[in-house]
C-alpha positions in Angstrom: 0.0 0.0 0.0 2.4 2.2 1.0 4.2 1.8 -2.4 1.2 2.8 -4.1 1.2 5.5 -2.6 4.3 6.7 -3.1 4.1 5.8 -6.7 0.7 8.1 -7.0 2.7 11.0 -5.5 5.3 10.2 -8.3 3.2 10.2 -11.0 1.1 13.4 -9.8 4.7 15.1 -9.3 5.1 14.1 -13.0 2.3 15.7 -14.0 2.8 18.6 -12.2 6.3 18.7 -13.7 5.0 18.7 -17.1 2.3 21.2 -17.1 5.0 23.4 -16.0 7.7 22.4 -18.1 4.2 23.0 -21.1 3.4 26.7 -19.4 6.9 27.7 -19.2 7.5 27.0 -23.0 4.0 28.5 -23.6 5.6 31.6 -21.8 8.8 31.5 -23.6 6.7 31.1 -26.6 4.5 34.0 -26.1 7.7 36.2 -24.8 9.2 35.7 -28.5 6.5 36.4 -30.2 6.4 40.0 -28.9 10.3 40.1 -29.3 9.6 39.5 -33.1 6.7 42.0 -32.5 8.7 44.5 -30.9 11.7 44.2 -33.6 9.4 44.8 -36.5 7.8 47.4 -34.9 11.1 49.0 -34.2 12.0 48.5 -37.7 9.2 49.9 -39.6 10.1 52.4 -37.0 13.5 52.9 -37.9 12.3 53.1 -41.4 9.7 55.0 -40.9 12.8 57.6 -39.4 14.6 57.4 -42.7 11.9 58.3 -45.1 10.9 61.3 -43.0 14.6 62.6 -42.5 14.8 61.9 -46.4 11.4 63.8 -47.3 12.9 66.7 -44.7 16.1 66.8 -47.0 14.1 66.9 -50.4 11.7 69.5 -48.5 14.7 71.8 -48.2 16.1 71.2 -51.0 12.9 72.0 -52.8 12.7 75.3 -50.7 16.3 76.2 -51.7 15.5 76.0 -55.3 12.4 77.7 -55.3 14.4 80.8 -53.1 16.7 80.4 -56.0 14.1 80.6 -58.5 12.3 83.5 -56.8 15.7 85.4 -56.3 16.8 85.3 -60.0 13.0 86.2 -61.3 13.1 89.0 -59.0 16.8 90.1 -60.3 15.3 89.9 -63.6 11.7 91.6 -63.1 13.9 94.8 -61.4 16.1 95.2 -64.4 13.1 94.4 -67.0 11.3 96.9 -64.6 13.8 99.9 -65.0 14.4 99.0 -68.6 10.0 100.1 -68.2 10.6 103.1 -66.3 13.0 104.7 -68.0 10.8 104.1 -71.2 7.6 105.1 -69.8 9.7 108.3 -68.5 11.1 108.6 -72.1 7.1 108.7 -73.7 6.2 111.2 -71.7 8.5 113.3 -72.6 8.1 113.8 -76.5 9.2 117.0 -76.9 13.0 114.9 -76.9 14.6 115.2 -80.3 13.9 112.9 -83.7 11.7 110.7 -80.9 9.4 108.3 -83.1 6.4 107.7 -81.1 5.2 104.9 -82.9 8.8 103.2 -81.9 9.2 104.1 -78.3 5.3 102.4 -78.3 6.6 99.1 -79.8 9.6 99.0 -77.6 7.8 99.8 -74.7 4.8 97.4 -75.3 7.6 94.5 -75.8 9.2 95.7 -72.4 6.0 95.7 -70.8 5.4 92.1 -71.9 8.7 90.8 -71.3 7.8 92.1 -67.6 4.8 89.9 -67.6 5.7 86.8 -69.1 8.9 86.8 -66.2 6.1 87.4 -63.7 4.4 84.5 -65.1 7.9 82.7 -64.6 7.7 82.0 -68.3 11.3 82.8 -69.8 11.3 81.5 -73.6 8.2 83.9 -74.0 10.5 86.8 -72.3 12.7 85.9 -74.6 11.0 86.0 -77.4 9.5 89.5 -76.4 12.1 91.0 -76.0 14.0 89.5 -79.5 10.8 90.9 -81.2 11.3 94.6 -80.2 15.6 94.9 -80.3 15.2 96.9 -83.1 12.9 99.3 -82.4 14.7 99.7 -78.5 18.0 99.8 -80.7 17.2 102.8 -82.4 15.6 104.8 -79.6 18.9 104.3 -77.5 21.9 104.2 -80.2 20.3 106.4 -82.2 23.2 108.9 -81.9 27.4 107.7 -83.0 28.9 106.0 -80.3 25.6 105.0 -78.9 25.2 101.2 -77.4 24.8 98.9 -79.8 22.2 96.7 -78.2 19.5 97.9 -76.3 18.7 95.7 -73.4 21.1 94.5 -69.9 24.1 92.9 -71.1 27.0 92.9 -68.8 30.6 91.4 -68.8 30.4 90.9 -73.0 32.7 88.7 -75.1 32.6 88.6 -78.8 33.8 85.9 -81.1 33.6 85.7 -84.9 32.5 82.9 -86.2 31.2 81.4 -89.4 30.5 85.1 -90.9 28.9 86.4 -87.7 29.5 88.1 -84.4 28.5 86.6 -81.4 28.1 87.9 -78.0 27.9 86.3 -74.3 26.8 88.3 -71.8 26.1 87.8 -67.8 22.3 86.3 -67.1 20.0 89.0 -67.3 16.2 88.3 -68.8 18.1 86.4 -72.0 18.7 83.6 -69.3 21.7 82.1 -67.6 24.2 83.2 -70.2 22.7 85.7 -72.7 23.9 85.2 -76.4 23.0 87.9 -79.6 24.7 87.9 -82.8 25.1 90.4 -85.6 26.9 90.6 -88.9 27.9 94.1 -88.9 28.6 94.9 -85.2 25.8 97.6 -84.9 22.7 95.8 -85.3 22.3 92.9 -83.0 19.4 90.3 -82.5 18.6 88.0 -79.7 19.3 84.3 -79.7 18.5 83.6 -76.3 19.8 81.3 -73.5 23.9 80.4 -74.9 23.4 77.9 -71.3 19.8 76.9 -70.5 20.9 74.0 -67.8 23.8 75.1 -65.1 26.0 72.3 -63.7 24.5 70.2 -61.3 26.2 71.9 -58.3 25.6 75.4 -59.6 23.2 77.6 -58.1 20.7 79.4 -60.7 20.4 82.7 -61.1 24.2 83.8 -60.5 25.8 83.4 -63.7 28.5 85.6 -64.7 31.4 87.1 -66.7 31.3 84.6 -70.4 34.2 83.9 -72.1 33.8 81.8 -75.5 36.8 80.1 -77.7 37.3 77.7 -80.2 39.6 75.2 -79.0 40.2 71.5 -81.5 36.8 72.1 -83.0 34.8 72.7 -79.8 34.0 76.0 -78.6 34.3 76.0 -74.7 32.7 78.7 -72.3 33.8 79.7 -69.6 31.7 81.1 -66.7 31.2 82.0 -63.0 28.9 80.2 -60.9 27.7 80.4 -57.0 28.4 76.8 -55.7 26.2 77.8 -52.5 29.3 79.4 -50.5 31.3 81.3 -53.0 31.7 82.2 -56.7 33.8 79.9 -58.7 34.7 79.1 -62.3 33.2 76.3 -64.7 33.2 75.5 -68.1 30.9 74.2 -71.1 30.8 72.7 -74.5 29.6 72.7 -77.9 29.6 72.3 -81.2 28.3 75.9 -82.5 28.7 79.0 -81.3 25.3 79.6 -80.8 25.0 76.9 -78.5 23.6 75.3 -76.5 26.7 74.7 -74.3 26.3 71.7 -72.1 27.9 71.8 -68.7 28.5 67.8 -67.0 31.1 69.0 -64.9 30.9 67.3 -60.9 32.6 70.6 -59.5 34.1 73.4 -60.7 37.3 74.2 -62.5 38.4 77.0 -59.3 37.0 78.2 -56.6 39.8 80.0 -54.2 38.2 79.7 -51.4 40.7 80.6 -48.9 41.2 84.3 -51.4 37.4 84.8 -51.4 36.1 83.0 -54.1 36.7 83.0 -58.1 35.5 85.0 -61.1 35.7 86.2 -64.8 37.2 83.8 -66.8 38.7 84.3 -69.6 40.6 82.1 -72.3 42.8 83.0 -74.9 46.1 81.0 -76.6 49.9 81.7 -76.8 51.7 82.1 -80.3 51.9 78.4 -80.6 48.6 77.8 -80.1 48.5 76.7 -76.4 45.3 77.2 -74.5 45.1 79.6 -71.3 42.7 81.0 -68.8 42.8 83.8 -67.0 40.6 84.6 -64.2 40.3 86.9 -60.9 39.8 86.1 -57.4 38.1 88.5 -55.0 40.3 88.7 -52.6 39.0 90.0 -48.8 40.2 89.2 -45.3 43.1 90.7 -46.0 44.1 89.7 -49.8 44.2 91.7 -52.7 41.9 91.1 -55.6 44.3 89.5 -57.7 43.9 88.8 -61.9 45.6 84.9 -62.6 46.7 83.0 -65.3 47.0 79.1 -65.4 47.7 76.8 -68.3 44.6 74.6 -69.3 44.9 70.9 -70.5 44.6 70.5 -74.3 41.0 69.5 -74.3 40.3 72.9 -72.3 38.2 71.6 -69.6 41.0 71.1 -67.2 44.1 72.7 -66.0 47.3 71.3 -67.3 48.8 68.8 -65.6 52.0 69.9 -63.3 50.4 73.7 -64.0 50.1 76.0 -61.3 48.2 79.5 -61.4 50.8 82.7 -61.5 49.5 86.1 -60.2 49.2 88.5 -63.1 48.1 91.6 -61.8 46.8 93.4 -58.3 45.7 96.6 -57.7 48.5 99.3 -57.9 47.5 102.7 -58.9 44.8 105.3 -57.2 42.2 104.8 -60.3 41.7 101.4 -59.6 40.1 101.9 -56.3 41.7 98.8 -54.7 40.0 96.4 -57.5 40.7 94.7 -60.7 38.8 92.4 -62.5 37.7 91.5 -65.5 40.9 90.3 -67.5 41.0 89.9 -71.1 44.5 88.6 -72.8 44.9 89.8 -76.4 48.0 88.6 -78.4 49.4 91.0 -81.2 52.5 90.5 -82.7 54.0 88.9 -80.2 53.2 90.9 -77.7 50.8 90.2 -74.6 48.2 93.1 -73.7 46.3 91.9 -70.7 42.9 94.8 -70.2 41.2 94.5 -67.2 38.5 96.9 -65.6 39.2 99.2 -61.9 37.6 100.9 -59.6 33.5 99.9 -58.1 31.2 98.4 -60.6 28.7 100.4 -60.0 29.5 103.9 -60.3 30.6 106.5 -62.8 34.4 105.6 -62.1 34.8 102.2 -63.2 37.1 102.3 -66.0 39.2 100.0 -68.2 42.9 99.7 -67.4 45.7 97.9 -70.0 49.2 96.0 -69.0 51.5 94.7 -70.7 52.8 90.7 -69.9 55.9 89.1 -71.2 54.3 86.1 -71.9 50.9 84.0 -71.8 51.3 83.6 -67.4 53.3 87.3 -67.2 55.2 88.7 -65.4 52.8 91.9 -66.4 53.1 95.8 -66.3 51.4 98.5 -66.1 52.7 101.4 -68.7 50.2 104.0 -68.1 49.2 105.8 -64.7 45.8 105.9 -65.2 42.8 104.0 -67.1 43.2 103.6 -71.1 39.7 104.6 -71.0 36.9 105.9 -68.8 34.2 108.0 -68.5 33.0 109.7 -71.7 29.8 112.2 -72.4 27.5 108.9 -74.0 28.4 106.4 -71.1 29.8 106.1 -67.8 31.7 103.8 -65.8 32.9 101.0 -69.0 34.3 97.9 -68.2 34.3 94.3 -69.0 36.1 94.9 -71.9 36.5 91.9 -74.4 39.1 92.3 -77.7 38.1 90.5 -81.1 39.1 90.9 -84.4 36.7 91.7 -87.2 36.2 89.8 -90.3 39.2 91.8 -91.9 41.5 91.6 -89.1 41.2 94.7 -87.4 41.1 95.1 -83.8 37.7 95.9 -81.7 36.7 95.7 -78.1 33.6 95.4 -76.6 32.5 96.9 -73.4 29.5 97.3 -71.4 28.8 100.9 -69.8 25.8 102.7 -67.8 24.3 105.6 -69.4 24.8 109.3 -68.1 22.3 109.8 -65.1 21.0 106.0 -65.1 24.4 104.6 -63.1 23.6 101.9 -60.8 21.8 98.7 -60.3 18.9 98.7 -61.4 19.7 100.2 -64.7 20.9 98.4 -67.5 24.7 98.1 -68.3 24.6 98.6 -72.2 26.7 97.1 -74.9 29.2 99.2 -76.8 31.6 98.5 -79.2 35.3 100.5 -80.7 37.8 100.3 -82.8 41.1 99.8 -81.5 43.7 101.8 -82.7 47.8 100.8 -82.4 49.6 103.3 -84.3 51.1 104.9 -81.3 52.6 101.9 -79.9 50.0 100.9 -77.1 46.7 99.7 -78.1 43.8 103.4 -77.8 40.2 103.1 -78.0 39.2 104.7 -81.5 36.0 106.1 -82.3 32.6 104.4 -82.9 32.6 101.7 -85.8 
């Protein structure tokens, strides 16, 4: 009996055993199943996380471009906007002399559209308005010798011949990132529109500056400033025609300078055997000078050349200059190196255009005057920018753009104008109108 019993109690201890054994793995069981909850909870969490710091980043990035956006239509609404003013001012006055009313209406009604069509963030129609009425605004402002030559904003010009026709690049303004016109005779000039209608991928729009166009194995190349978001540096396109379009795949830009305040105004040009050059200027600030450069560029143009390093050219020396230069242009003639560059702040009456003279395509350069080779003059104030070319018989020219007399200043436009350069007193002088 007694070992009955105790084999009852051994079976019931069993049982006992088991249904705990069964509820502790029923427990364990249950215990896993909300770690596997809890870890795909956490990651559709964690994923949830990344998606909404992602959107965050495309959100700003959307807001950055759309600032951007609004920024350059407002840039090109104010100078589209003064062009309008000044117009309107102009028609009520009609007692000015040989003043067709019939024109000033035409150019004033293409103004006025150009003006809406920016407002309505529609650029190719600006475009186009303002291509259709050149003419008419040409005459009304270059009516008179040595008048601009082209009617609307067109800073920081370079002109190329090509193919029978003169073109010119100018800094963005309502013709779009890089403006581009053409002419066959260097006094009448139509619009072609936008010479770069996409900027490099880390380029911000809106800030496009200071062309420079050549024609390097069968490509033309431009050359232009850029805001990479946190200072101004120097980049360069391609294409087959002058006209464009020029495509820009660059990653990053050619220069920047950071440490010297950022780069601008590029310019290219070639030595006497046909080597290619750029020469550029960096701000300067925090103690530097503004300082003009010169590097040698790889053969394809797009690049320096390798073992290269840039050489100062030029910094401000002389009282006219007013602590800046900018704006370098080489010219070679007869085998001699004339570097012009522009002095002085942009946007007043005393900018002017200043001349050296370099020993070779990197310098070392001089100055051989004590003063600007040309300045302010009775149909324009403040010239600059100045760009040399050679016509389609050989003959020297620069272009410049310049304010007119009592409309100095941003907003108003900075015309186009073109001269004749003259050598025969040993130093290149600024001739009369063509």
């Amino acid at each position: 009996m007694r070992r009955l019993r105790r084999t009852f109690l051994s079976v019931c201890v069993l049982v006992l055993l088991s249904y705990g054994l069964i509820d502790d793995l029923r427990t364990q069981s249950r215990l896993h199943g909300r770690e596997v909850s809890l870890t795909s909870t956490n990651s559709v969490q964690a994923t949830t996380t990344r998606l909404f710091e992602e959107t965050q980043q495309l959100l700003a990035a959307t807001t950055q471009q759309r600032n951007a956006d609004e920024s350059e239509l407002d840039q090109l609404s104010a100078r589209l906007a003064a062009d309008q003013q000044r117009l309107g001012q102009a028609k009520q006055g009609l007692a000015l002399a040989n003043l067709n009313k019939a024109t000033l209406n035409s150019c004033l009604a293409g103004v006025t559209q150009a003006v809406g069509d920016l407002q309505a963030s529609n650029q190719q129609a600006a475009i186009g308005a303002i291509s259709a009425v050149a003419g008419p605004c040409e005459s009304l402002e270059g009516s008179s010798p040595g008048g601009p030559v082209y009617p609307f904003d067109f800073p920081d010009p370079d002109v190329i011949y090509a193919g029978g026709e003169y073109f010119a690049y100018g800094t963005n303004a309502a013709g779009g990132n890089i403006q581009i016109i053409e002419s066959a005779n260097l006094s009448s000039w139509t619009t072609v529109g936008n010479a770069l209608p996409k900027l490099a991928v880390w380029a911000s729009p809106g800030a496009t500056w200071a062309p420079g166009v050549f024609k390097l194995k069968g490509t033309y190349l431009l050359y232009y400033a850029a805001f990479d978001g946190r200072q101004e540096c120097v980049s360069v396109a391609k294409a087959p025609r002058p006209e464009g379009p020029f495509v820009d795949s660059t990653a990053a830009p050619l220069e920047c300078q950071a440490s010297m305040g950022g780069s601008i105004d590029p310019s290219p040009y070639t030595d006497a055997s046909g080597n290619p050059f750029l020469t550029w200027k960096s701000n300067g600030g925090s103690g530097r000078p503004a300082t003009i450069w010169a590097q040698a560029l790889s053969g394809s143009g797009t690049s320096f050349a390798p073992g290269s390093v840039p050489s100062v050219l030029l910094q401000p020396s002389q009282a006219w200059e007013g602590s800046v230069v900018e704006a370098p242009d080489m010219w070679l003639d007869d085998g001699t190196y004339y570097l012009f560059y522009s002095g002085n702040n942009w946007e007043t009456s005393s900018y002017a255009e200043g001349l050296a003279v370099c020993q070779g395509p990197i310098g070392p350069c001089s100055k051989p005057l004590g003063n600007a080779l040309y300045g302010w003059q009775p149909n324009f104030a403040g010239p600059g920018g100045g760009s040399v070319f050679t016509d389609a018989s050989g003959n020297p020219w620069v272009a410049f753009h310049a304010w007119l007399p009592g409309a100095i200043g941003y907003p108003n436009a900075r015309l186009l104008f073109v001269r004749q350069l003259n050598l025969s007193s040993g130093l290149p002088q600024v001739g009369a109108p063509g």
